[in-house]
N, C-alpha and C positions, 0 to 999 in steps of 0.2 A: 623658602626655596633652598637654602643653603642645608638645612637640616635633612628636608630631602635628598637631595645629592649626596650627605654622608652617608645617609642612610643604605641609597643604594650603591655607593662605592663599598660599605663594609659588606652587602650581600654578596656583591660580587668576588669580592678578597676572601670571604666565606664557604660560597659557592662555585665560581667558576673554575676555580683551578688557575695553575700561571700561565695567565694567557693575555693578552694586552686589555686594559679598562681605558674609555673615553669619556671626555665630557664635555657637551659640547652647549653653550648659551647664543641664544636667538634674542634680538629687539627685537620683535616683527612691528614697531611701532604704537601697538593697541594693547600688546602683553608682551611676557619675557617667558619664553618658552627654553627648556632645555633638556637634553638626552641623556642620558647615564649607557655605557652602551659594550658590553663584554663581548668577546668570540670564545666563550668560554662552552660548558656540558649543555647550558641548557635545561630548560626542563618543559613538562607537558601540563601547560595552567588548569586544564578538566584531568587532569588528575591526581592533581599536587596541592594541596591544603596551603594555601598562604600564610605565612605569618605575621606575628606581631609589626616587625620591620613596614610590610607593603601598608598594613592599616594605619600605621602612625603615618605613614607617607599622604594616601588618601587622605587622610584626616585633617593632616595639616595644610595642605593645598588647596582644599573643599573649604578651609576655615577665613580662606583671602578670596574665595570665587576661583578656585582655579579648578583644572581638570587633572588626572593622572592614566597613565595608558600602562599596561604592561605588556610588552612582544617576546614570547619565550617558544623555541620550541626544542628538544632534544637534540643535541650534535649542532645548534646552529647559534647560539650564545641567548644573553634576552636584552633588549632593548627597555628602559623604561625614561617612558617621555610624560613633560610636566607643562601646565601652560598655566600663568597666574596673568593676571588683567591688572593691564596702566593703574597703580592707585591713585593715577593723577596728581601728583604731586612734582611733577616734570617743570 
C-alpha cells in the first residue's frame, strides 16, 4: 500500500500541476482502504494509454487481494483509490 501511495503522489507531482495533493487512509475494519486524490488537469482514461506507474500500482495491490480504481476526468483532477483486506494479523 505504502508503495502505491508513492506511486500515485509522484504521478500527481508529475502530472497535475501545482495544485493541492491528498491522502487519505480508511480502517473500514475488514481492509485498509485509501485515496491519493489531486484537483489537478486531469485526464480522459478511454483515451489516455496508462502507464507503467498505474500497472505497478494494480499489480502490487492485486498481489495482497486487494482492489485499485482510478477516477480521472479532464479539468476535474483524478482520484485513485486502493482497498487491501485485514491480513488478519490484528
Amino acid at each position: 500500500m505504502y508503495f502505491s501511495c508513492l506511486a500515485a503522489l509522484d504521478n500527481a507531482a508529475k502530472h497535475a500541476g501545482p495544485v493541492p495533493v491528498s491522502v487519505d487512509l480508511f480502517d473500514t475494519g475488514g481492509a485498509l482502504d485509501f485515496t491519493v486524490w489531486d484537483l489537478g488537469a486531469g485526464f480522459d482514461a478511454a483515451e489516455t494509454k496508462l502507464g507503467a506507474g498505474i500497472a505497478n500500482m494494480r499489480d502490487r495491490i492485486a498481489s495482497v487481494g486487494g482492489t485499485l480504481a482510478i477516477d480521472s476526468a479532464p479539468g476535474r483532477g483524478t482520484r485513485v483509490h486502493g482497498s487491501v483486506p485485514d491480513p488478519g494479523w490484528r
